[in-house]
C-alpha positions as a Markdown table, in Angstrom:
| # | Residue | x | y | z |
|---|---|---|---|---|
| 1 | Unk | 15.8 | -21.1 | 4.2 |
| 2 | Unk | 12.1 | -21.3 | 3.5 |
| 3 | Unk | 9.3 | -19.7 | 4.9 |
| 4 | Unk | 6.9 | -20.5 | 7.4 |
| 5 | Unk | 4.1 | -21.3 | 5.5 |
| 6 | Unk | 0.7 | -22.0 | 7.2 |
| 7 | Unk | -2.6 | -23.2 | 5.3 |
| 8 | Unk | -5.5 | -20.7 | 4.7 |
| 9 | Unk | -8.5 | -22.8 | 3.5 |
| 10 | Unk | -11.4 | -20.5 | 1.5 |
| 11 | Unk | -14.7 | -20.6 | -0.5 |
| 12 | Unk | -14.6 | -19.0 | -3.6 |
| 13 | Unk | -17.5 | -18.5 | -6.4 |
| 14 | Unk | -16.4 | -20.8 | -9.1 |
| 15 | Unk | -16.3 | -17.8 | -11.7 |
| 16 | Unk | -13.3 | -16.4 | -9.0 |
| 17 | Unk | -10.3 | -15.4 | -11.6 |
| 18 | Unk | -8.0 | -17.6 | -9.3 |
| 19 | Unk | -9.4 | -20.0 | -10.9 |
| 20 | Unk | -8.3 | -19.2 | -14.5 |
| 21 | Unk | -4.7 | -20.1 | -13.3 |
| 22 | Unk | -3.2 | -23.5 | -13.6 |
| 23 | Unk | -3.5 | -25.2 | -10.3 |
| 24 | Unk | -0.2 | -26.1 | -9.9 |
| 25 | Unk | 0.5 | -22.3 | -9.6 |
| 26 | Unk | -2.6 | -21.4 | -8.0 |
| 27 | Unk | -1.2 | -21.1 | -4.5 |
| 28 | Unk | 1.8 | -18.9 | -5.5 |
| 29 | Unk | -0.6 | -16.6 | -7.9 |
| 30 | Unk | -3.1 | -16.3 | -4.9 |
| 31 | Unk | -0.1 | -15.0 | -2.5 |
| 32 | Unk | 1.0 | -12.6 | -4.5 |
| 33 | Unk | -2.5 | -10.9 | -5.1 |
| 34 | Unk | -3.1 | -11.2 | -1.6 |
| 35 | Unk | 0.0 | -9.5 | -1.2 |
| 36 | Unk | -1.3 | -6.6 | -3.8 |
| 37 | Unk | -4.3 | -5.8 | -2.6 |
| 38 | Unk | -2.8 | -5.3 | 1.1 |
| 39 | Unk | -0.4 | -2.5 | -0.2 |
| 40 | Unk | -3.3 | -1.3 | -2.0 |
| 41 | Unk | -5.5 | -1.5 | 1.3 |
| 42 | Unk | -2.1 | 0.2 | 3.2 |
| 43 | Unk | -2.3 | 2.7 | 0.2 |
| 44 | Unk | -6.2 | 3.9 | -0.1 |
| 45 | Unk | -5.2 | 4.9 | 4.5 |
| 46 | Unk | -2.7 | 6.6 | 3.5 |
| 47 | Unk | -4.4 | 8.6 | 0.6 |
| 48 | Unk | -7.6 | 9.0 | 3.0 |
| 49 | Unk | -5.0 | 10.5 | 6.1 |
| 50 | Unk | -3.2 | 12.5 | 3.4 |
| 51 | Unk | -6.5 | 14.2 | 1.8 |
| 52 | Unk | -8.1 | 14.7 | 5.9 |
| 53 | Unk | -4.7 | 16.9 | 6.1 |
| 54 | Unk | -5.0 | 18.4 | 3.4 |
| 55 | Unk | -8.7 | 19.8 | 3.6 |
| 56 | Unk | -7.5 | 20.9 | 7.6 |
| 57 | Unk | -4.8 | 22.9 | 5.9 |
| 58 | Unk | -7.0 | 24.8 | 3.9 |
| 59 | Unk | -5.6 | 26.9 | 0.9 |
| 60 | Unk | -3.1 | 28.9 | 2.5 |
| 61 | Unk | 0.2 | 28.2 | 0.3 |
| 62 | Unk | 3.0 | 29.2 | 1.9 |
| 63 | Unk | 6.5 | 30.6 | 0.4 |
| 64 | Unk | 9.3 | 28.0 | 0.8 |
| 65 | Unk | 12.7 | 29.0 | 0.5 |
| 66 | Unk | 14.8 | 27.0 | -1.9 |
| 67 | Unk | 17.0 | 25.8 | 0.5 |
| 68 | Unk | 14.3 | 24.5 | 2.7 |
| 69 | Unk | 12.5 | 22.7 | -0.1 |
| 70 | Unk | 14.8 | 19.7 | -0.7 |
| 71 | Unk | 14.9 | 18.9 | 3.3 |
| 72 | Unk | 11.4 | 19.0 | 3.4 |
| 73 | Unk | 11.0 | 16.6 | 0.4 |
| 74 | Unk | 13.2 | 14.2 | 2.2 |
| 75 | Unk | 11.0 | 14.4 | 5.3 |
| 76 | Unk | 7.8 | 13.8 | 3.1 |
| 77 | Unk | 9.3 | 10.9 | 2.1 |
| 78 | Unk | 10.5 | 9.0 | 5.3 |
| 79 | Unk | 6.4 | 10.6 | 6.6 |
| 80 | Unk | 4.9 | 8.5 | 3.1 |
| 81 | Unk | 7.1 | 5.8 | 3.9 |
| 82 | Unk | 6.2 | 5.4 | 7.6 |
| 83 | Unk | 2.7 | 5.7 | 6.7 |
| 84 | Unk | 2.7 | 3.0 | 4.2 |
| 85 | Unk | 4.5 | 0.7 | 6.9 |
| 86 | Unk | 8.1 | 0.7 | 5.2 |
| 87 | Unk | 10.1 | 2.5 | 7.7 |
């Protein structure tokens, strides 16, 4: 089963590197950098909400028992993951 696919129709300068691939894979190329640069869009949120915590939090480090340590890893997982929209 395919996608639904719907046209997006753009103006590009001609020195655009899209334009360096062959055309008959243009369209495919241009998805998946499209497709890069919004997980690197979702990514530079999710650094910027992660560094607002951080300077809130101050310095203060504090002691973590070992057996705490590998459930909170787990958590700051799922937290990265939700952030970054893959929940």
């Amino acid at each position: 089963m395919s996608k639904d696919m719907k046209r997006l129709q753009l103006r590009l300068p001609s020195d655009n590197p899209i334009f360096m691939v062959n055309s008959e894979e243009r369209s495919k190329k241009a998805d998946e950098w499209l497709q890069m640069g919004a997980k690197i869009e979702r990514l530079e949120l999710a650094i910027k909400k992660l560094e607002k915590l951080l300077s809130q939090s101050g310095n203060v480090q504090p002691e973590i028992p070992k057996d705490k340590k590998k459930e909170m890893e787990k958590r700051d997982i799922r937290l990265i993951k939700s952030i970054l929209g893959e929940d």
